[in-house]
Structures are given as C-alpha cells and as structure tokens.
N, C-alpha and C positions, 0 to 999 in steps of 0.2 A: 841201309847204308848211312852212317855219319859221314859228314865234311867239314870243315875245318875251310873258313877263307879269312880273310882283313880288308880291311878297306878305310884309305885313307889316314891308317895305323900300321905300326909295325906288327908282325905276328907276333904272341904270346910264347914263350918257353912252355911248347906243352909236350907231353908226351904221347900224341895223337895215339897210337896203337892200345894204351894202355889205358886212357881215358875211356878212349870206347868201350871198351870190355867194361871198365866202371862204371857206364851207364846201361850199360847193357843188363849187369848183375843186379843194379838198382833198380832196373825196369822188372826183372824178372821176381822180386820181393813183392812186389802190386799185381802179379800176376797180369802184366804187361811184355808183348814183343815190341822191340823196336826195327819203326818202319823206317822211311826215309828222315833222317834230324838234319838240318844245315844249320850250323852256325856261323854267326857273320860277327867278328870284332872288328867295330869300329872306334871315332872320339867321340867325344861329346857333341860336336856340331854336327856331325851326321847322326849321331841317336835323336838329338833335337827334330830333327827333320825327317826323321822318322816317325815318331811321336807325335808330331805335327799331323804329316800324312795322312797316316794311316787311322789313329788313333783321334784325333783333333784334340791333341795334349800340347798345352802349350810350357813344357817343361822336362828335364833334364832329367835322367832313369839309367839306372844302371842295364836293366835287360826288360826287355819286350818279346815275349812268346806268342807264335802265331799257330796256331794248335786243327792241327791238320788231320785227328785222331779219326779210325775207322775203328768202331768196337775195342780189342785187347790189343791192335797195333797200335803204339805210338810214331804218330808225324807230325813234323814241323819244323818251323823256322823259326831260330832264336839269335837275337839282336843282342850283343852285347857290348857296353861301352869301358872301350878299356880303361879310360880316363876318369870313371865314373868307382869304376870296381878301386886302381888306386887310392884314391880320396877318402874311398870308405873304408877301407885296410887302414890305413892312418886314424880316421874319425874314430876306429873302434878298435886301435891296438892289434890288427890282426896281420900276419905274412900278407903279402899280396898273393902269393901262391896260394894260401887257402884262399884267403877272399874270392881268386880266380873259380876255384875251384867248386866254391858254396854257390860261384850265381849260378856257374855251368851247371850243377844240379838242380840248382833251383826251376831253372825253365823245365829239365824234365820232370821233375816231380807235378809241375801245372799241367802236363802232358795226362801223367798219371792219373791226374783227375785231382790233385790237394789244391784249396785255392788259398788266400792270404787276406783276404779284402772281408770277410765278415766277422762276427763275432768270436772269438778265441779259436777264428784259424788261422792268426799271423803266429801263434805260438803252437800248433799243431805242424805247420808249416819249419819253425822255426827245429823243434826238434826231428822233422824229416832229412831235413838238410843235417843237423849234427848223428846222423844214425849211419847217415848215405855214407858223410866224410870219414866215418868210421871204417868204411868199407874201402876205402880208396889205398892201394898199395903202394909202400913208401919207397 
C-alpha cells in the first residue's frame, strides 16, 4: 500500500491513484514489488528536524528515504520537503510538477537498491529518475 499524508504543509496537487500505478510500474522495471511506501510532505523546518533526528544532519534536504526493504518487496518511509523541491524547480528551471515528481521517484529508486552518494552513481541515478519520468502518464 502507498500513502500519501502532509504535515505542517499543504498537500501537493497529486494525482494519488495514478502516481501509485507510476511507482508501481517503476518498481516492477528492477524487478521489485511494492510493499508498504508512506510518504510524508512536509517544510523545511520539519525536514530539518528530521535530518537532525534521525540522521544527525545538521541541514536542509529535499527527501530522506527510510528503507524498510525485505528481499524484492520495497518498503519505506519517504520524507519530502515541499519547500525544498520548489526552490530546486526554480534553481534549475524545472515545472514544480516534475520536480514533485523526480524526488517522489527518486526515494523509490533508493528503495530499489540505485544509490547517489559514490562514484558515477549521482549520474546513474540521475538517468533512472529521467527514464522513470518517461513513464509517468500525462
């Protein structure tokens, strides 16, 4: 089951029915099931403090993936700032609807097993997420 909550933000214009399906299909390209995913849009000063927490990051992030995987099902809990995603949709000339759209993938593709953080996997990474958004029905 995906969920969809906010907290301390307005909800996002998503189209929850159809997004799921969209990660769902994307999961099933890595030859992944999706288990339980909850996502949580927040702002900034709750991502902080999240970050903080959990992480002992003393700094501002657009999403935080907590990766709850058993074998080929994907679970977790993905932390997203919505305040964070606008900014970067501007910083980088993009809709805020994809930008929305590229983090929401982005945690599950970490789900999947792609990570961002070593050597030529922020660009391995980078074209998972333009392949996923490929797939996403307009």
């Amino acid at each position: 089951m995906i969920t969809y909550n906010a907290e301390n933000i307005g909800f996002p214009r998503l189209k929850r029915r159809q997004t799921s399906a969209w990660i769902r299909s994307v999961a099933t390209q890595y030859g992944k099931e999706v288990g339980d995913i909850g996502y949580l849009f927040v702002d900034d000063e709750r991502m902080l403090e999240v970050n903080r927490q959990y992480l002992g990051h003393d700094y501002y992030t657009d999403i935080i993936t907590f990766d709850y995987t058993e074998g080929d099902r994907i679970s977790g809990d993905i932390v997203i700032s919505l305040d964070t995603v606008r900014s970067n949709a501007r910083q980088f000339g993009k809709e805020y609807d994809e930008e929305l759209h590229r983090v929401i993938i982005h945690g599950v593709l970490h789900l999947c097993g792609i990570n961002d953080k070593g050597p030529g996997e922020r660009e391995q990474m980078e074209a998972a997420e333009d392949r996923a958004l490929q797939m996403l029905p307009t």
